[in-house]
Each structure stands twice: as C-alpha cells, then as structure tokens.
C-alpha positions as a Python dict, from the first residue, in 0.01 Angstrom:
ca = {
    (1, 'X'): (0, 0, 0),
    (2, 'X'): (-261, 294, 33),
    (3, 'X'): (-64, 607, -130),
    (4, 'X'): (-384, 825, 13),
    (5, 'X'): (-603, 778, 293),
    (6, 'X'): (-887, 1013, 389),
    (7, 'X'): (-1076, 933, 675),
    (8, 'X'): (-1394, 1192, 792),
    (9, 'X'): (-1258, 1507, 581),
    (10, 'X'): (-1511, 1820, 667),
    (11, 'X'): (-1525, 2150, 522),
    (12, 'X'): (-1847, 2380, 608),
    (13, 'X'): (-1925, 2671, 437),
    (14, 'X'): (-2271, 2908, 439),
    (15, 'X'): (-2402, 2709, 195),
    (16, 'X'): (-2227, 2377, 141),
    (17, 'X'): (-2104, 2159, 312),
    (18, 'X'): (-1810, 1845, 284),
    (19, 'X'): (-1938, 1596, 502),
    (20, 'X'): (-1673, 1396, 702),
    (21, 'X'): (-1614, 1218, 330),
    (22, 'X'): (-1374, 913, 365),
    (23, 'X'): (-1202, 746, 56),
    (24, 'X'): (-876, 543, -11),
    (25, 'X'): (-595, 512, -315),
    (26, 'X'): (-419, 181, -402),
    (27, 'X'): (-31, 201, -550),
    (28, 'X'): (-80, 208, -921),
    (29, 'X'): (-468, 266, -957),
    (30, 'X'): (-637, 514, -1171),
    (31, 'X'): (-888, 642, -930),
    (32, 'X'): (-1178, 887, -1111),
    (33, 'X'): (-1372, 1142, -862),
    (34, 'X'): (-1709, 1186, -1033),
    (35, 'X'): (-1981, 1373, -972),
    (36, 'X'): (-2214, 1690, -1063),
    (37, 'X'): (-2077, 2031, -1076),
    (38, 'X'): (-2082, 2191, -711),
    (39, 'X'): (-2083, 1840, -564),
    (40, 'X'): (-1752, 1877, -393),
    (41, 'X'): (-1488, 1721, -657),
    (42, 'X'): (-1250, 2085, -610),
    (43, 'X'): (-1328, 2129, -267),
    (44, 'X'): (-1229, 1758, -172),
    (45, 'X'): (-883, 1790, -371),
    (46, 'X'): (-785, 2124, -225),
    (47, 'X'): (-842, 1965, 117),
    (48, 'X'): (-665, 1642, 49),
    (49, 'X'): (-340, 1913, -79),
    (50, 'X'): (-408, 2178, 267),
    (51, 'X'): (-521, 2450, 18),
    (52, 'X'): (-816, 2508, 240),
    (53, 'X'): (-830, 2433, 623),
    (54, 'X'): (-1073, 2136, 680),
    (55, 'X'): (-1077, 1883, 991),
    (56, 'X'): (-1066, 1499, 922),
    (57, 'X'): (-794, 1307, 931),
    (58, 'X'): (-510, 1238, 605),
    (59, 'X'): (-243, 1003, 518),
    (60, 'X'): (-10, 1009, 226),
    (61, 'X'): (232, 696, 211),
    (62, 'X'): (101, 574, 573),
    (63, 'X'): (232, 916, 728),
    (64, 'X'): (0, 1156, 864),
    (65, 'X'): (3, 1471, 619),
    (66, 'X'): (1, 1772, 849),
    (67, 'X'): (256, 1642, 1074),
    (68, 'X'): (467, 1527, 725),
    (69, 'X'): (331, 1812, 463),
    (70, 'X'): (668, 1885, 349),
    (71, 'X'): (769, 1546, 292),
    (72, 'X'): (408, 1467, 157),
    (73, 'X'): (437, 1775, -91),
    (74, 'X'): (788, 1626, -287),
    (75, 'X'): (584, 1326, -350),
    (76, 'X'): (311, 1491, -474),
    (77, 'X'): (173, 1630, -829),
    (78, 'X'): (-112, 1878, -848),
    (79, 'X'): (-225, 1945, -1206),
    (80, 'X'): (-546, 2193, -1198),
    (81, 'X'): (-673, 2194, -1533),
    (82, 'X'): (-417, 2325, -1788),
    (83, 'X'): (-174, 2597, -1700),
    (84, 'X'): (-310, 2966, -1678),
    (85, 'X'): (-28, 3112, -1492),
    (86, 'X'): (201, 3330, -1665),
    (87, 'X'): (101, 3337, -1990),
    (88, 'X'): (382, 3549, -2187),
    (89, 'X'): (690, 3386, -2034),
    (90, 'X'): (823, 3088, -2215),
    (91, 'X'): (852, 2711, -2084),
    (92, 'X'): (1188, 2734, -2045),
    (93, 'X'): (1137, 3011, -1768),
    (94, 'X'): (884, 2852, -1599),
    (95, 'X'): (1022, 2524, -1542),
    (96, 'X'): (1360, 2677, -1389),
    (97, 'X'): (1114, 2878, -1176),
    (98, 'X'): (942, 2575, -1048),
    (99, 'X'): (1291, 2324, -1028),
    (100, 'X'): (1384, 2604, -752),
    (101, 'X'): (1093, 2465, -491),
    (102, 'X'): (1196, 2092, -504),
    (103, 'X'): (1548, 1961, -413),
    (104, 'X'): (1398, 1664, -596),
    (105, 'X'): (1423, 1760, -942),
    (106, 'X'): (1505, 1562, -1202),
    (107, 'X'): (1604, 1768, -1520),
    (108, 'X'): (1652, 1462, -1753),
    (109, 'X'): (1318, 1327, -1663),
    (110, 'X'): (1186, 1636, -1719),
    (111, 'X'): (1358, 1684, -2067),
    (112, 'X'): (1247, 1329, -2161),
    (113, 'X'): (841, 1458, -2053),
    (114, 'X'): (936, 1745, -2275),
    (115, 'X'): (1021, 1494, -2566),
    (116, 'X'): (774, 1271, -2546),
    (117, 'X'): (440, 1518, -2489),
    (118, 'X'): (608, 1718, -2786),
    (119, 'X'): (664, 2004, -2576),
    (120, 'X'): (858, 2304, -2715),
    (121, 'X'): (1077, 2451, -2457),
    (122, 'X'): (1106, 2793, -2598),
    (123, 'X'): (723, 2870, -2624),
    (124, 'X'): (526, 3077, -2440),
    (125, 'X'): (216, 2972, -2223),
    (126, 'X'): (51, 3169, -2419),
    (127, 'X'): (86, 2944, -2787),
    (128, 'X'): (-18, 2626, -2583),
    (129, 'X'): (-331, 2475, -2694),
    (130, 'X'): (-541, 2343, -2408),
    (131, 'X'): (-374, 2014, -2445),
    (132, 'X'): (-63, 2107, -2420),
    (133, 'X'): (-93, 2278, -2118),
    (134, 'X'): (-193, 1975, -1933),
    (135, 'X'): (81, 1779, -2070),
    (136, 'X'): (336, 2093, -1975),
    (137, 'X'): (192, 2069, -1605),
    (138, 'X'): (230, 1693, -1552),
    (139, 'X'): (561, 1735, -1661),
    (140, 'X'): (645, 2008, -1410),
    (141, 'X'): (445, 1757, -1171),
    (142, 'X'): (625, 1432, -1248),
    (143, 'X'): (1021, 1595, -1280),
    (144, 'X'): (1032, 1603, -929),
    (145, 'X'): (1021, 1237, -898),
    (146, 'X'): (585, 1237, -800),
    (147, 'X'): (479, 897, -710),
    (148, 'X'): (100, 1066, -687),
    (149, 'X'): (-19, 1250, -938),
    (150, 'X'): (-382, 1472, -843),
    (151, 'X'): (-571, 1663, -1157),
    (152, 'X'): (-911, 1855, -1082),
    (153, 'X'): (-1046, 1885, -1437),
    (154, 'X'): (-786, 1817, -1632),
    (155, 'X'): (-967, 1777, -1937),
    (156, 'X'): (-1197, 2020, -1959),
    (157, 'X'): (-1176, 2229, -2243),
    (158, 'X'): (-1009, 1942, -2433),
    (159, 'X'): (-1131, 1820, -2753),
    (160, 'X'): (-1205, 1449, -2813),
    (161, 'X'): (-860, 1385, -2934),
    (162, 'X'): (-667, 1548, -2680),
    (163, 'X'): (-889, 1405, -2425),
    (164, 'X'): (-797, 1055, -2600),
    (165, 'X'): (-397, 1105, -2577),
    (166, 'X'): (-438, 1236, -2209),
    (167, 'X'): (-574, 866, -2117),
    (168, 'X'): (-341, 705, -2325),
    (169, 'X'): (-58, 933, -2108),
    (170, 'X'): (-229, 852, -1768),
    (171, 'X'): (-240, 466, -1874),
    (172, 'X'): (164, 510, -1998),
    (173, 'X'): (229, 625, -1648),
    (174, 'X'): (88, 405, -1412),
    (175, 'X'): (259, 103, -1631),
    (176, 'X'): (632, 284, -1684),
    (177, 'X'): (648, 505, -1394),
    (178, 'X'): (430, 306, -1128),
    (179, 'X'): (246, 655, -1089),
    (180, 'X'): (-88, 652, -867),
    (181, 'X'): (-356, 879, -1010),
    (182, 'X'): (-643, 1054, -867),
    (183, 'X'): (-851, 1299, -1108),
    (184, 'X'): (-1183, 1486, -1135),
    (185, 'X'): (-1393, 1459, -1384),
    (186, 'X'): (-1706, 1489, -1547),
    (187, 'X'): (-1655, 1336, -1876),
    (188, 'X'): (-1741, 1004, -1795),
    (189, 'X'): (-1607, 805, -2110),
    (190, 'X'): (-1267, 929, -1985),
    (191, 'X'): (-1290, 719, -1695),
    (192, 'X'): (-1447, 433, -1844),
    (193, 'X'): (-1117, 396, -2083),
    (194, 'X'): (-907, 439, -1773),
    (195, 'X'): (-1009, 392, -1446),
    (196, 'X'): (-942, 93, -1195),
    (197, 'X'): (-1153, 253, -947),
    (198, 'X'): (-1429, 530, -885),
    (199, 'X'): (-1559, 782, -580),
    (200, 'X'): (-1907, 947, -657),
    (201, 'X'): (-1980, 1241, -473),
    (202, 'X'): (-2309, 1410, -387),
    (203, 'X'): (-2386, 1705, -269),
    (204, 'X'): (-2092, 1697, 16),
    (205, 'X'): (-2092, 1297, 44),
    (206, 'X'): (-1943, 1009, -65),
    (207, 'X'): (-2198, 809, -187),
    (208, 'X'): (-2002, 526, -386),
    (209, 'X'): (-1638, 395, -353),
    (210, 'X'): (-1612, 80, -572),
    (211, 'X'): (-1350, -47, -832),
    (212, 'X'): (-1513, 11, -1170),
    (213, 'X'): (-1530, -334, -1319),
    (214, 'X'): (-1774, -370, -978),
    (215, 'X'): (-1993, -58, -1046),
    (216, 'X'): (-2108, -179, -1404),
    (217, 'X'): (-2088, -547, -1294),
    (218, 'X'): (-2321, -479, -984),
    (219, 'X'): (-2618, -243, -1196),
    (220, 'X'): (-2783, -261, -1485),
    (221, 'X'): (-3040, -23, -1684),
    (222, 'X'): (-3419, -138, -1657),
    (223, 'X'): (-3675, 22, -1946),
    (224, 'X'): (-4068, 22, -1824),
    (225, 'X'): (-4295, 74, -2032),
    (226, 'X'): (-4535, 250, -1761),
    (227, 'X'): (-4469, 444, -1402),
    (228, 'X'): (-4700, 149, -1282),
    (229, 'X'): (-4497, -112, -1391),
    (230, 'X'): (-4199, 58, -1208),
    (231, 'X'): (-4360, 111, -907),
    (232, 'X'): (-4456, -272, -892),
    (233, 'X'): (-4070, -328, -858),
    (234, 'X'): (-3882, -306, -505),
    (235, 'X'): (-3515, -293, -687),
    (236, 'X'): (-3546, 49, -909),
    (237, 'X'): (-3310, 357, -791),
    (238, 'X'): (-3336, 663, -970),
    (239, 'X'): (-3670, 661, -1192),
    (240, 'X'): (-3649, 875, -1444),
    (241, 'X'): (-3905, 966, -1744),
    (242, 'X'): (-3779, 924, -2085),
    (243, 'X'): (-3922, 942, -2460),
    (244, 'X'): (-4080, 619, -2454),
    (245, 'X'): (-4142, 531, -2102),
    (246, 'X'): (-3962, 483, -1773),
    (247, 'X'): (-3562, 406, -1655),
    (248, 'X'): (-3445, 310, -1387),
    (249, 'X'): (-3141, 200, -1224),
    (250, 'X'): (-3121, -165, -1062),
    (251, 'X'): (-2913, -385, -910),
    (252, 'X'): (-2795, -683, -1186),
    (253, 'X'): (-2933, -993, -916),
    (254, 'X'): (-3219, -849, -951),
    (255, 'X'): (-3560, -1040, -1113),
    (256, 'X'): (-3726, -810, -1358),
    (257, 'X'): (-3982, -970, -1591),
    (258, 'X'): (-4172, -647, -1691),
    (259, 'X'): (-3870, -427, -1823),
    (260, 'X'): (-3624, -464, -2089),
    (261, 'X'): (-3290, -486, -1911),
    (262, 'X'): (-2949, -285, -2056),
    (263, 'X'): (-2592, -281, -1913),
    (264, 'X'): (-2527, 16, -1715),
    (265, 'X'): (-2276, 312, -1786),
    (266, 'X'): (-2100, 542, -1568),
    (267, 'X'): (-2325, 822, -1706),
    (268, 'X'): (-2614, 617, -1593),
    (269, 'X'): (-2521, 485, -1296),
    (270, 'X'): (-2402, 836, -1225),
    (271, 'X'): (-2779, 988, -1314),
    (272, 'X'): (-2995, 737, -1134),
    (273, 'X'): (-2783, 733, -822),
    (274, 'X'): (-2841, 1132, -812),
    (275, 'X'): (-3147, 1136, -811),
    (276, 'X'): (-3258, 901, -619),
    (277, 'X'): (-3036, 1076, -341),
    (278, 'X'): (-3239, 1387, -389),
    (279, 'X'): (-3584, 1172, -265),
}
C-alpha cells in the first residue's frame, strides 16, 4: 500500500517555483528527499502537511488529504529538525501540552520512547543536546500511534555519532513499529546506511524517483584523462573538472574504453545529475 501519494504538487513564489512535482511512499520504506539547499526539500514537506497552500493533488492511506486532513493528521508525525520551541519548560510539560491535541495518545508508548532514547522527563528543552531533541520530537510524533513519520533536516547540526544512532532509530522503527519514513536531507551517507528509496529534487522538480539499490546499480563514475576524451563519449552526464582530469557521470551499460570506471555514490550521482540539469 502507498502511505503517501503526491501527484502534480505546485507552489509559485516571485522567485521559485515547485513544479507540479509527483512522488510516492511504500508501507515500511525509508524514503530520503535529497537535494541542494533551496531546491525545494522544505517547501515540498510543508505542502505534503497543508502548512502552505499549494494545488496538486495528495493522498495519505488512499484517502484524499484535504477532504480527510483531520484523520490524515492522527496518523501523521512531523519532526522539523530538533525541537526549538519552548526552551525553559521541562519535557514533562511539553508532552502533556501536546497529548491534549490527539485523542490518540498513547502514554505508555510514549514512556517506553522516553526509556529507550534516554530521555529525562524532568529536563528542560533547554539542556537537550541537538540529539536529543530529535529523539524528544519523534517521541512526541510516534505516542500518538504515527504510522508516517516526516523529518525536514533532522540531522543537521548532529555530530557523526548522533547522526549514527538516529539511523540506527529510523532502521529500529520501520522493523518494530512498521513505521513509513520520509526525511530531508543533505548528508548523503545518512541515506546510504538507511534508505530503501530516494527523490532528488532540482531547482522545483523531481528529477529522480528510484529505489536506492537501483540508483548506484544503474550509474557509475567515469575518470578522463582529457575534456577531449569526454567529449568523444555519448553516455557522460554531468562533466566536471577535477585535480587530475575529467568526471563524469554514466550510465553502468555503458562501453567506456578511454576512462577508468568507479562505482557511483549518492554524493556523486547527486553532483553530476545537477549539473548537467543546469546545461
């Protein structure tokens, strides 16, 4: 079953615009949105939750969203990077705050969240690192019984260790709690350790929606030594100059005598698939 379906989502503004973007979610995939900064990651997500008005057409659960929002909304989890709200009141505050807004909520799930992100109920906002602030938001998100959980950013400002438990949490989920997942990003590696499938974005458009296994299977890095010998091949996306010659993305069927051949990376598929969008 598709827990998300986005079909022709638009959102114009003086000087960018979201361009009738369509993408889909499987039950139980990790699903990374990638792409530069300013290429539409936040502005998709808030139009996917009805933060801003767009057009376009969206389906949560096979039910049309704006007819269903309410519904939608208990079984939903927004996590926006961390939590900045509220920063001298303790957890303990918060969370009866938020239990309030959903007839949903499940206080032993959320103690057992609590327990094991090692949260401590009695501290403020405030005496969270950056890590634990995510982890206190997708517990608020999940204690409501969430069977999709959406993050914009959630890792940034994370450290490399943090960032490492987060995926291990994310992976935890989708195999205890048969949560879907959909997340911005731009840290790459992230996604690479966790994600079943990725949507590239580019300036306003969707250029790529592919399971990752597919992505790196399908490309592969190609190292000229010379702009000629690029040029000479039909396959290359995204030449680029580097220290010691030429790169270039290509397709992995491709036949490439003149160029040593590398597997691809996100990063790099990422890079080469920018630019050669910007031709």
């Amino acid at each position: 079953m598709k827990v998300l379906e986005v079909n022709n989502l638009r959102k114009e503004y003086p000087s960018f615009t979201l361009n009738n973007i369509c993408f889909s979610i499987e039950q139980g995939h990790i699903v990374g949105l990638i792409g530069r900064n300013g290429a539409g990651k936040s502005t998709a997500i808030k139009g996917i939750l009805n933060l801003i008005q767009t057009t376009g057409e969206i389906k949560y659960f096979e039910r049309n969203f704006r007819e269903n929002e309410s519904w939608a909304k208990e079984k939903l989890g927004y996590v926006s990077g961390g939590f900045r709200h509220y920063p001298l009141k303790k957890l303990s505050v918060i969370s009866k705050a938020f239990s309030m807004f959903y007839p949903n909520w499940n206080q032993q799930k959320f103690e057992h969240f609590l327990k094991i992100f090692n949260l401590d109920i009695n501290k403020k906002v405030s005496e969270l690192s950056e890590g634990m602030k995510v982890k206190f938001s997708i517990a608020l998100a999940l204690s409501h019984n969430a069977e999709l959980l959406i993050m914009d950013e959630p890792t940034s400002g994370m450290d490399p260790l943090s960032r490492e438990e987060f995926c291990d949490i994310l992976l935890n989920l989708v195999a205890e709690e048969n949560i879907s997942v959909l997340f911005s990003t731009h840290i790459t590696t992230d996604l690479e350790r966790v994600a079943d499938d990725v949507i590239y974005i580019s300036e306003g458009k969707v250029l790529v929606q592919d399971s990752l296994e597919n992505l790196l299977k399908n490309y592969q890095i190609a190292l000229f030594k010379s702009e000629a010998d690029a040029k000479n091949c039909e396959d290359v996306i995204g030449l680029k100059k580097i220290k010691n010659g030429f790169e270039a993305l290509v397709k992995s069927s491709s036949k490439i005598s003149n160029a040593t051949l590398e597997p691809a990376t996100l990063d790099s598929v990422m890079i080469h698939l920018e630019i050669e969008n910007k031709k």
